[in-house]
C-alpha positions in Angstrom: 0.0 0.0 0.0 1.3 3.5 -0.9 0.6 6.7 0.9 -0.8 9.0 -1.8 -1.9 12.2 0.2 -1.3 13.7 3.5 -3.2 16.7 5.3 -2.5 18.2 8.3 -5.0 21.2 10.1 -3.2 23.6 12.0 -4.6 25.6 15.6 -4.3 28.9 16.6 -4.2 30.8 20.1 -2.6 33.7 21.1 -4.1 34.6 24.5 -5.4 31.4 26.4 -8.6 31.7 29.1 -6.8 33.4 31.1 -5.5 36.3 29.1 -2.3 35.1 29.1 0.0 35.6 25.8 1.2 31.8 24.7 2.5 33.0 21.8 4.4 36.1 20.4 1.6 38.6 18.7 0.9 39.7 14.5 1.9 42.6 14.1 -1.2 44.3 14.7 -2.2 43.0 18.2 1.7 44.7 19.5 0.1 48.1 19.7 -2.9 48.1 22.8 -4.7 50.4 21.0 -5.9 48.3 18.1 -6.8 45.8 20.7 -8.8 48.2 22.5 -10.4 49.2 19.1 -11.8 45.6 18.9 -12.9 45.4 22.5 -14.9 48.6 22.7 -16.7 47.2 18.9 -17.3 43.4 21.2 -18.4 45.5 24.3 -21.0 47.4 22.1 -22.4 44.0 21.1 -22.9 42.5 24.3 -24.7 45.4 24.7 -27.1 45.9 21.9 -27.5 41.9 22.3 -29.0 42.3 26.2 -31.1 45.1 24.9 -32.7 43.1 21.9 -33.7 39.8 24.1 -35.2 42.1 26.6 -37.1 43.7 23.9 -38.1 41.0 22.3 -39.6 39.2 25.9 -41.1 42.3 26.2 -43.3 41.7 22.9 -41.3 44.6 21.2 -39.1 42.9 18.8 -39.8 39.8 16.6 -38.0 36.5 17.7 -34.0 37.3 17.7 -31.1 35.2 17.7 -28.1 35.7 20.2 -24.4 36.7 19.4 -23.7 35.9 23.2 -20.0 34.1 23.1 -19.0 35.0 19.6 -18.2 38.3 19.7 -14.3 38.1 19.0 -15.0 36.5 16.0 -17.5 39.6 14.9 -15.1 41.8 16.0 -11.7 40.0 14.1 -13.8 39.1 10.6 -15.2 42.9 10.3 -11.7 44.8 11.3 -9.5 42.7 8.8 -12.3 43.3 5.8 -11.8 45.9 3.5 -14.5 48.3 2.7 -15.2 47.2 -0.9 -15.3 43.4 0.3 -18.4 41.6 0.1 -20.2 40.5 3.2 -23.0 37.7 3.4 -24.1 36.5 6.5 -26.1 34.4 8.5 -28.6 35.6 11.5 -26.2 36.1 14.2 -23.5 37.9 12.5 -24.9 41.2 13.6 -21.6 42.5 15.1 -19.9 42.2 12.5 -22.4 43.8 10.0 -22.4 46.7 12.7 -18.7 47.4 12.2 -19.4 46.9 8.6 -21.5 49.9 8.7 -25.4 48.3 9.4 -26.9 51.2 12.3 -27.9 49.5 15.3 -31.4 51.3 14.1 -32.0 49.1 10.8 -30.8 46.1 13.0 -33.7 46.4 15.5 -36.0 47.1 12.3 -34.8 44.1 10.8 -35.9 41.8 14.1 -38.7 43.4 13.9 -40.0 42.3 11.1 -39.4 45.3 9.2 -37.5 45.0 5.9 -36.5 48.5 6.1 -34.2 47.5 8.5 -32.3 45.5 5.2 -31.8 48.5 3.4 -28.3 49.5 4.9 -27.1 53.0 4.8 -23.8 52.0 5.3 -22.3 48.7 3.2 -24.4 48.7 0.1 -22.7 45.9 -1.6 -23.0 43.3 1.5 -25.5 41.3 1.4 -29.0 40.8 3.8 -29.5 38.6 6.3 -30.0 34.7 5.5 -32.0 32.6 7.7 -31.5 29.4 5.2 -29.0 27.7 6.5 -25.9 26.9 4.0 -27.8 29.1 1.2 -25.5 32.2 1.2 -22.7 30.0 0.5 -23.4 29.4 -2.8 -24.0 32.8 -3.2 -21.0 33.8 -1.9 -19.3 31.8 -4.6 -20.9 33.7 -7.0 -20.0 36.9 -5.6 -16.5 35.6 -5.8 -16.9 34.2 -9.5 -18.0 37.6 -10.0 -14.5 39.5 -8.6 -12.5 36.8 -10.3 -13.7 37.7 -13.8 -13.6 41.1 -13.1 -10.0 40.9 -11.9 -10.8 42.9 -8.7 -8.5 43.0 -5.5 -11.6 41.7 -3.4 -12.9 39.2 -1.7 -16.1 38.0 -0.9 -16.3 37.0 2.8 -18.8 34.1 3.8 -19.7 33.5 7.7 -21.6 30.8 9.0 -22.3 28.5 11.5 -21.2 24.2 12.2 -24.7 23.2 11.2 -24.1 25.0 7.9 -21.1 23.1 6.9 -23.7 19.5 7.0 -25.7 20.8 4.5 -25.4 20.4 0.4 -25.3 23.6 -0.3 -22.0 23.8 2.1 -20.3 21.3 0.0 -21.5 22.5 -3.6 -20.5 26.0 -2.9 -16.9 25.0 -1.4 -16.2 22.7 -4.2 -17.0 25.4 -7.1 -14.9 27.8 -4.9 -11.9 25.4 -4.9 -12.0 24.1 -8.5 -12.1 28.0 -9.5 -9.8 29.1 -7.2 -11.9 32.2 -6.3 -11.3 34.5 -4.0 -13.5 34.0 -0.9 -12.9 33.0 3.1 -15.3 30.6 4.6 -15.3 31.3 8.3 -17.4 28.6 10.1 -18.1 29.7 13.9 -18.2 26.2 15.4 -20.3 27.2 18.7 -21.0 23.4 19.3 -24.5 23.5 19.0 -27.1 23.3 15.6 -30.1 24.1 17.4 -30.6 21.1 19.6 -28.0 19.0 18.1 -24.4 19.1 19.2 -21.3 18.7 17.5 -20.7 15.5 18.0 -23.1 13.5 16.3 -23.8 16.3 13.7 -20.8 15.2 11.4 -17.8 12.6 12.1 -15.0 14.9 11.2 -12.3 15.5 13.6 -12.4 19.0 12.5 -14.8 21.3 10.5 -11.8 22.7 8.9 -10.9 19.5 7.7 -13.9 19.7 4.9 -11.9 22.3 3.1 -9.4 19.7 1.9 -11.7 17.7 0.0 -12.5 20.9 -2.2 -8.5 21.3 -2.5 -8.2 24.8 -0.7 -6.5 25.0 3.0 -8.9 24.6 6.4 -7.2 25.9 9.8 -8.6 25.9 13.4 -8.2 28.9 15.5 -9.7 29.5 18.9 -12.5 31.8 18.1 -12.6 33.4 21.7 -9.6 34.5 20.9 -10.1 37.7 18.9 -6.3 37.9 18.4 -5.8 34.5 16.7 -9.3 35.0 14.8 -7.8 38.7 13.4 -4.6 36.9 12.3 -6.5 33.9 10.3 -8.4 36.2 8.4 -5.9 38.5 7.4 -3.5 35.7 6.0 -6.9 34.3 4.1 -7.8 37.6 2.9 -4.1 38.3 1.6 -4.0 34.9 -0.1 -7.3 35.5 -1.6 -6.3 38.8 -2.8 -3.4 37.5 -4.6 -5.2 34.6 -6.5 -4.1 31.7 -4.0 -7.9 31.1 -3.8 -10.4 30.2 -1.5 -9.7 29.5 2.8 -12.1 27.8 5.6 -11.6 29.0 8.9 -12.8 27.0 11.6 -13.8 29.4 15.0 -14.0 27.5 17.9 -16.5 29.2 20.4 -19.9 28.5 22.3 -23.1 29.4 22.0 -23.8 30.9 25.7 -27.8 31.6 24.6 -30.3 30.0 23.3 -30.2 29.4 19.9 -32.8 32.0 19.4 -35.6 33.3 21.4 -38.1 30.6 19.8 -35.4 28.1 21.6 -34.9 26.6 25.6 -31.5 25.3 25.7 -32.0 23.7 29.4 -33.8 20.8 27.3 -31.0 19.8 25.7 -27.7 20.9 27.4 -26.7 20.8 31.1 -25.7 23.9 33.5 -22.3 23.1 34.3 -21.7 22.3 30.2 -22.8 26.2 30.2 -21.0 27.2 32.9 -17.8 25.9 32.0 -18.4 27.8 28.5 -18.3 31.0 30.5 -14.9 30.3 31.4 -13.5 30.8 28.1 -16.0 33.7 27.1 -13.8 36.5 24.9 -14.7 40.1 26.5 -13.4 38.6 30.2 -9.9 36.8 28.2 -9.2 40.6 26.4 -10.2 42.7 29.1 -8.0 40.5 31.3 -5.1 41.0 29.0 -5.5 44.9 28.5 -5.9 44.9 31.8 -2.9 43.3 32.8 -0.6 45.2 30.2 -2.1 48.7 31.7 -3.9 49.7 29.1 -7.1 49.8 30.5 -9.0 50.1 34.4 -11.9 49.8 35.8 -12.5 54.0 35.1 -12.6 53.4 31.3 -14.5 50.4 31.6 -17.5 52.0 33.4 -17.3 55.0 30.9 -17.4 52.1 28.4 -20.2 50.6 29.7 -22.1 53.7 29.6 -21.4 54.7 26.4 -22.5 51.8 25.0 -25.4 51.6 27.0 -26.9 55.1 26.1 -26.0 54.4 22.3 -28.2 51.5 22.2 -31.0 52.9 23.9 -30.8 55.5 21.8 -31.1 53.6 18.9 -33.8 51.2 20.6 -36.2 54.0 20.7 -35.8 55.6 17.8 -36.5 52.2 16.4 -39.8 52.0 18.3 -40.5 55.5 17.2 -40.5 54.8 13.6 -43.8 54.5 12.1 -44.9 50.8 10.9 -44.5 50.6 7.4 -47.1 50.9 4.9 -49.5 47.4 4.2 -48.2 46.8 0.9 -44.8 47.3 1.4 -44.1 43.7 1.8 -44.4 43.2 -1.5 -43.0 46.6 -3.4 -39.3 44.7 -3.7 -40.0 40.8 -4.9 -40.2 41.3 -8.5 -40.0 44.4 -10.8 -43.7 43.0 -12.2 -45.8 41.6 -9.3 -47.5 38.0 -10.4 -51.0 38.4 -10.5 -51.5 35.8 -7.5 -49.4 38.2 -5.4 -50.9 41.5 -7.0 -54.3 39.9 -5.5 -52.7 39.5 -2.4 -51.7 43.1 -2.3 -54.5 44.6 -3.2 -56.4 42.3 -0.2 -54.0 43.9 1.7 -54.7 47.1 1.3 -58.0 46.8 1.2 -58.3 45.8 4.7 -55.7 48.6 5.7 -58.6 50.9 4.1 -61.0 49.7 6.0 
């Protein structure tokens, strides 16, 4: 028997639970400042996550689905993209779509069932929200098809989660994008958990990285609590991808500290200490202990953090709430340039009980 073809998948860390450095920082992470950049974007997050749950149990906001636990990968994917780089996203990569440029305004909207809250002010190109699972990812390869042909120094950045990469779509999408070489980076948040079902008897991979070398691009595993060792992966993929090496998969190691959404009791399916010892590794505490540690930040800053980003999304929670609903028909004014003449009916219906 002969050996045709090895693989190896290599892990990432930088700073370990306990904010400690285990290895020498990128270039990037040496100055405290940038690091403080992306803590005061994950702080922010935290916040504008509390303040949508308690809306929505307050029958304010349509049912909403948590970042809680994955904010260093928000904050790492968003700060290494370029501004003309194409975003598409699953439902709980608000953070990121925040730094990106998405108000915390058209975010509530959004959750709220308005799809005013899709029109973005800010990153025109990136796409809306997809609640399909796996079905931006072929998308995403078209995006990147797209930059290829055009010969464009861009890439097209797809985030998703470890139930994603079980799907077909997952596996058509990553295939076309290594055959073509095209520039895109896969970055799969592995936060143990699809729904109800956990990691372990979703797929038999060792890794979720792994799947990237059956399309014939690189996978690596970084610890995704880790906003350092996240930051890193994605600029290496973006540069390769950038220079026509083609298509990367990172694989975020994290955990979902909420329910999956709203809609969802995770006490029927996973035990409190599992939880508990998830809050060990959580990523604000491991930064905050680090900058901390270094002198770069103090309890002072901290509570004028903490207020800051407090009063921003209250702010933007209530002018939210102040908006006027939208108009009956509205649903269906951006479905087709020609409305079919079951949905025109539909409309019209619509209206007609507005009217009376």
């Amino acid at each position: 028997m002969t050996v045709v073809a090895q693989f190896e998948i290599h892990y990432s860390q930088f700073l370990d639970p306990q904010g400690k450095v285990v290895q020498p920082f990128p270039e990037f992470a040496r100055d405290p400042k940038n690091l403080i950049a992306l803590y005061r974007w994950m702080v922010l997050m935290r916040a504008y996550d509390a303040k949508a749950i308690a809306l929505q149990r307050t029958g304010q906001l349509g049912t909403f689905a948590s970042l809680l636990g994955k904010e260093a990968v928000e904050a790492a994917v968003a700060s290494a993209m370029a501004k003309d780089d194409v975003f598409l996203v699953t439902y709980r990569e608000n953070g990121a779509q925040l730094m990106r440029g998405v108000t915390l305004k058209e975010l509530f909207l959004y959750w709220g069932g308005d799809e005013r809250g899709s029109d973005f002010a800010g990153p025109r190109q990136d796409f809306a929200i997809c609640v399909t699972i796996a079905a931006h990812v072929t998308h995403a390869v078209g995006v990147a098809y797209a930059m290829k042909l055009r010969r464009e120094k861009r890439v097209a950045v797809c985030a998703l989660g470890d139930g994603a990469t079980s799907k077909g779509d997952f596996y058509e999408g990553i295939n076309g994008a290594g055959i073509w070489k095209l520039p895109v980076v896969f970055v799969v948040t592995n936060n143990q958990w699809a729904i109800s079902v956990p990691r372990r008897i979703q797929t038999a991979a060792q890794t979720l990285a792994q799947k990237a070398i059956a399309a014939g691009f690189e996978g690596a595993q970084v610890d995704g609590n880790d906003a350092i060792a996240v930051r890193h992966a994605v600029d290496q993929a973006l540069a390769k991808a950038r220079a026509g090496g083609g298509p990367t998969l990172i694989e975020a190691l994290s955990y979902r500290l909420s329910d999956h959404t709203t809609a969802d009791d995770a006490t029927r399916y996973r035990s409190p200490d599992e939880v508990a010892e998830a809050w060990k590794l959580e990523p604000i505490a491991r930064l905050r202990t680090y900058l901390t540690g270094c002198g770069a930040w103090n309890k002072a800053k901290e509570d004028a953090l903490l207020k800051e980003c407090n009063e921003q999304v209250q702010a933007a929670a209530q002018a939210y709430l102040d908006t006027p609903q939208p108009a009956a028909g509205q649903m269906f004014d951006h479905l087709y340039a020609v409305l079919p003449p079951a949905l025109e009916k539909q409309r019209a219906a619509a209206l007609e009980k507005r009217d009376s």
